[in-house]
C-alpha positions in Angstrom: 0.0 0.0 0.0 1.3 3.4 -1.0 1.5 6.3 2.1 -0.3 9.6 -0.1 1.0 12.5 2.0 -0.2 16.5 1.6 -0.6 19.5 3.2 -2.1 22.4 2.8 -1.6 26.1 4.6 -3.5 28.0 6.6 -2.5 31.0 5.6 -4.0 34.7 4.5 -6.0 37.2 6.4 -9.7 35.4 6.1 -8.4 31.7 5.5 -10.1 31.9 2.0 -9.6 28.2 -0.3 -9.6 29.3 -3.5 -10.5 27.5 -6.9 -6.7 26.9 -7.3 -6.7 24.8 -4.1 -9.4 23.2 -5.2 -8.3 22.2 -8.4 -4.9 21.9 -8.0 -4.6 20.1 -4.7 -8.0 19.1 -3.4 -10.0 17.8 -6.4 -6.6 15.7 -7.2 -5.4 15.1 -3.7 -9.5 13.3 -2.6 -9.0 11.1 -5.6 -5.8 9.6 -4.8 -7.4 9.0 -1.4 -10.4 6.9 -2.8 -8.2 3.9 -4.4 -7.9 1.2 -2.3 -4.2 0.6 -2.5 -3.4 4.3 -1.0 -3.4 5.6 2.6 -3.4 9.4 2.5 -1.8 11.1 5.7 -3.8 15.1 4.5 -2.7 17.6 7.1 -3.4 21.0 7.6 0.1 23.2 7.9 -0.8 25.4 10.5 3.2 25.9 12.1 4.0 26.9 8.1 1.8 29.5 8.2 3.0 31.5 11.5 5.8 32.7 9.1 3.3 34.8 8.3 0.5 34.9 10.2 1.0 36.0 14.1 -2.9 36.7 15.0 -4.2 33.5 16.8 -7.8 34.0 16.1 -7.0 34.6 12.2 -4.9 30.9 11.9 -7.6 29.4 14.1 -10.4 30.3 11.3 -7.8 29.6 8.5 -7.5 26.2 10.3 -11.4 25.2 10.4 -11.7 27.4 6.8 -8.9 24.2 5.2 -10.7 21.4 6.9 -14.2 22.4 5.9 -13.6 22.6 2.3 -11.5 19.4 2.2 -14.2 17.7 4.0 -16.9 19.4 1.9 -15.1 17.8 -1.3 -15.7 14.4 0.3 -12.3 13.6 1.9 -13.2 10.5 4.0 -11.5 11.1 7.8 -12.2 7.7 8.5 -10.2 5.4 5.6 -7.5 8.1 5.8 -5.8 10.5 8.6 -6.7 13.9 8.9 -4.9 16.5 11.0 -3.1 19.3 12.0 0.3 19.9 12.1 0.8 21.4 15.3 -0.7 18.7 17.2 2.1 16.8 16.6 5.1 18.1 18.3 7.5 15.1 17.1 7.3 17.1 13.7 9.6 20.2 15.4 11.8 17.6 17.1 12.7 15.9 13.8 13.1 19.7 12.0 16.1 20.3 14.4 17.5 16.6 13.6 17.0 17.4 9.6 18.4 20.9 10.4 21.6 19.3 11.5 22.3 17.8 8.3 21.3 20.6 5.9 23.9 22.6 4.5 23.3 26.7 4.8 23.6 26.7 0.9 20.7 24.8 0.1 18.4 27.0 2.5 19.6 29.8 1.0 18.9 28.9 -2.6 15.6 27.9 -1.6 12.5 29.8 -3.7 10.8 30.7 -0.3 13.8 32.4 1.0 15.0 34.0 -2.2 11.5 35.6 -3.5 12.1 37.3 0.0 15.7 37.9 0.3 15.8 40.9 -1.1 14.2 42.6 2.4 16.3 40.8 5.0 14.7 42.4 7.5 11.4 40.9 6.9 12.6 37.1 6.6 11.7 35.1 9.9 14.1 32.1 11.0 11.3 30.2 10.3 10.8 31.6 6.4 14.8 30.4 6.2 14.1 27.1 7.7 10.7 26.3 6.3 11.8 23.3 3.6 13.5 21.5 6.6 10.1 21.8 8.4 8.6 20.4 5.1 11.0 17.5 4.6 10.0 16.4 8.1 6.6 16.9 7.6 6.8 14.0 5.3 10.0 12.3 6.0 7.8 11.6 9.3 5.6 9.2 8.3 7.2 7.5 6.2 5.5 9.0 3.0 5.8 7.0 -0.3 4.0 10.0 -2.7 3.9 13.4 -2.8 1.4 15.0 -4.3 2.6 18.9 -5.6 2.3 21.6 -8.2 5.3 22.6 -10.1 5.7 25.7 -7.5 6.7 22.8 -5.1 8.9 20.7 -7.0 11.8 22.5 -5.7 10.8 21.4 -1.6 10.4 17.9 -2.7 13.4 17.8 -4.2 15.0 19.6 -1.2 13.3 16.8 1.3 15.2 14.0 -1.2 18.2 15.8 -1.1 17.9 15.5 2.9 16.6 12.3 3.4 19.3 11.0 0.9 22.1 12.9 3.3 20.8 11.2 6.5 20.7 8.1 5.3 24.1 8.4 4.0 25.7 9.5 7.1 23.3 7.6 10.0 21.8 4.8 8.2 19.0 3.8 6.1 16.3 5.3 8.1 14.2 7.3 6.0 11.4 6.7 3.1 12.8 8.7 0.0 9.7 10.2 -1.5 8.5 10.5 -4.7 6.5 13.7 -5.8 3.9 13.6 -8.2 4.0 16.7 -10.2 0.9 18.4 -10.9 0.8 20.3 -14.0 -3.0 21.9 -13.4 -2.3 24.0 -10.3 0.0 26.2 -12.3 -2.9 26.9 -15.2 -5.3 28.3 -13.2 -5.9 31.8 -13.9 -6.7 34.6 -11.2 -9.2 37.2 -11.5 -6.0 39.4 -13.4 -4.9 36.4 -15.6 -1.9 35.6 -13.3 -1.7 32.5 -12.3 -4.8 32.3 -9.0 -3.1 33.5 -5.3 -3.7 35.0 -2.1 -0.6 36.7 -2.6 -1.8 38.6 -5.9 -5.3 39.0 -4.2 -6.6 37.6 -7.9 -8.6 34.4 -6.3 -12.2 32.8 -6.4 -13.3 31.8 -3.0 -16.3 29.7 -4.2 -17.6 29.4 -0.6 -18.5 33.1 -0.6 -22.3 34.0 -0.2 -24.0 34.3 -3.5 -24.1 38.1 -3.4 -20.3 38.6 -2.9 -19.3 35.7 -5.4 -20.7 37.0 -8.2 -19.3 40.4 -7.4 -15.8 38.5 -7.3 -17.1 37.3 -10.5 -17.9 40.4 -12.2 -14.5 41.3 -11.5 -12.7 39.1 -14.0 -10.2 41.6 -16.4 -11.2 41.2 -19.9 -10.5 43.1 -23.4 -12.4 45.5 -24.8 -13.5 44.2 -27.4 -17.2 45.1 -28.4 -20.3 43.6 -27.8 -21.5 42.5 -31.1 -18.1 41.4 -32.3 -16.3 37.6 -31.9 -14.5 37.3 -28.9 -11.0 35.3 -28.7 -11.5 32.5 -26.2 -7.3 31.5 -26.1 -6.9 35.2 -24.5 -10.3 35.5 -22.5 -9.7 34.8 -18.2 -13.3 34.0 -18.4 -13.5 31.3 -20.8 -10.1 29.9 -19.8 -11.5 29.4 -16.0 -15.3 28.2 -17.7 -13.3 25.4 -19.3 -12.0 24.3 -16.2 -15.1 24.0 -15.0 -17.8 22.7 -17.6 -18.1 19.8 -19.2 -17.9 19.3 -23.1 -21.2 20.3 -24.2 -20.8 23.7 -22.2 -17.5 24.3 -23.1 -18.8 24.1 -26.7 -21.5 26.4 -26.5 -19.6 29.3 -24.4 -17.2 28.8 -27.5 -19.6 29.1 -30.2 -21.0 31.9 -27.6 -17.6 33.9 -28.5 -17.4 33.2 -31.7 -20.7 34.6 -32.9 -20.7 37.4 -31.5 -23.4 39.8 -29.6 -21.9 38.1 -26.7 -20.5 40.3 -24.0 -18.2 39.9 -21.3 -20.9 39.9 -18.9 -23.0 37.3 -19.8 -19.7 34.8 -19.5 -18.8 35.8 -16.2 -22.8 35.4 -15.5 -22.6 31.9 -16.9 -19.4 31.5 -15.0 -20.9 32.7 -12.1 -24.0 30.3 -12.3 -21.6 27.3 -13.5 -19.9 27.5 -10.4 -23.1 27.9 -7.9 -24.9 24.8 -9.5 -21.6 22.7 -9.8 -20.4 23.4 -6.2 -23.8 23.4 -4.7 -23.6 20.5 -2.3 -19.9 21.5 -1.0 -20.6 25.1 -0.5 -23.7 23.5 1.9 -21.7 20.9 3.8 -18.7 23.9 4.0 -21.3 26.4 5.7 -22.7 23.6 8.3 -19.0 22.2 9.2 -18.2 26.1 9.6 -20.9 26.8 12.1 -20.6 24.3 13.8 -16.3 24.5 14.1 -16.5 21.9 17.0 -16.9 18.9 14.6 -14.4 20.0 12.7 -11.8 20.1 16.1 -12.6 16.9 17.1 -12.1 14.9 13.3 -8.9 16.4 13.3 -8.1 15.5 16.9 -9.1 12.2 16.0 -6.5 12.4 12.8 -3.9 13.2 15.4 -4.2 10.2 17.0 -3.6 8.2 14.2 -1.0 10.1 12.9 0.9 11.0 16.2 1.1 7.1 16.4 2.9 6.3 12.9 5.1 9.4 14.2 6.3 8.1 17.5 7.7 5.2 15.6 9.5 6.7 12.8 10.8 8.7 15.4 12.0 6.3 17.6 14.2 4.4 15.2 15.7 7.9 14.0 16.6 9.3 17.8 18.2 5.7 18.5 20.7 5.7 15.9 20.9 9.4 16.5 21.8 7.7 20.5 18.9 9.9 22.0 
């Protein structure tokens, strides 16, 4: 049986999961989960995001905003394990073992450090050390696959490069991991035509009352091309997120849509808008009930601790004894 391993943050200012997420790590991530031969360990990387978030009532929300919407999508909590990273401490204690056998170069030529490096003043210890808290993350349990977009490639690589040092030098102690690269997560356009972020502020939260999604919507930058002329669907942010979304039949008739003519703008993003209520209509419910009701949602991922905390102590264990801890 393969050991699936992801993670997702819990970062921004109102812990918003955007369509990105969703098709780029949770659509993807649920349906490695459902084959019988995998065990997924999902967790929620809450100690990432204190890089950048300090307010604890913000990452608390973040925290039950991640779990909702995987659980919405239909992740099952009870096949699999479902957690969150700082309820299990052994993660930080293996971070400082890692630590000890990363060289300051590779930190330093990390994408997480460099995009930032530029304002020295404003990276953390914990920006410059966050791949070794990612390679432990899932050097901890042993993970066989590693789901990530192309953005990521570099820390899975990074985790490799580690794991393959410690073994090396202590032992052959740790699973190597394999990533699966995602291609998708990078083609996802944001309201702007960048690729979707929190960090560009250009993303779809599809959980957003009906009102405020469809002002989100409405937002979409197009061309200004004309009404009653053909519009160019290979350039068009709307169409290229519609496609996404519909199936064949739609994506034919938005196209044929464009190509006629006396088509505007606003009438795609309206059929986006409503493509997106009626497709999403029974995970925007479920989100809303696990969101007022935020208990549930502690005690599932309690429950994930449990079960993960235990496949933790052991890998653990073996690694602090040839370490002679």
């Amino acid at each position: 049986m393969a050991r699936i391993l992801t993670g997702i943050q819990s970062s921004g200012k109102t812990g918003e999961i955007h369509l990105g997420n969703i098709l780029g790590a949770i659509e993807p991530g649920i349906e490695l989960s459902k084959d019988p031969n995998n065990e997924a360990y999902f967790f929620i990387a809450d100690l990432h995001s204190l890089t950048t978030v300090k307010d604890a009532n913000i990452r608390k929300m973040n925290v039950h905003a991640v779990a909702a919407a995987w659980i919405a999508f239909g992740f099952d909590t009870d096949k699999n394990v479902f957690y969150k990273q700082s309820d299990i401490p052994e993660v930080c204690e293996l971070t400082w073992y890692l630590s000890c056998f990363t060289p300051y170069p590779m930190l330093a030529n990390a994408h997480s450090f460099k995009d930032k490096s530029a304002q020295l003043a404003d990276v953390n210890a914990g920006l410059f050390t966050y791949p070794v808290l990612m390679a432990a993350d899932i050097l901890l349990y042993d993970a066989n696959l590693v789901p990530v977009g192309k953005d990521q490639r570099q820390h899975l690589e990074m985790t490799r490069d580690i794991a393959g040092s410690f073994n090396h030098q202590i032992g052959e102690l740790l699973v190597i991991p394999e990533a699966q690269i995602s291609e998708r997560v990078m083609t996802i356009p944001g309201t702007d035509g960048r690729k979707m972020s929190k960090s560009y502020d250009n993303f779809i939260n599809i959980f957003l009352p009906d009102k405020k999604l469809r002002k989100v919507i409405m937002s979409i930058e197009t061309d200004s091309t004309p009404l009653e002329e053909p519009k160019d669907t290979s350039t068009c942010n709307v169409f290229a997120l519609y496609e996404l979304l519909a199936d064949e039949d739609q994506t034919n008739q938005m196209r044929a849509n464009y190509a006629g003519g006396n088509y505007g703008y606003g009438h795609a993003k309206q059929a986006l808008f409503e493509l997106i209520i009626s497709k999403y209509e029974s995970q925007r419910k479920k989100y809303w009930e696990l969101m007022e009701n935020p208990e549930s949602i502690d005690q599932m991922l309690a429950t994930g601790a449990v079960k993960a905390r235990k496949t933790a102590l052991q890998v653990l264990s073996r690694i602090k004894a040839q370490l002679g801890y």
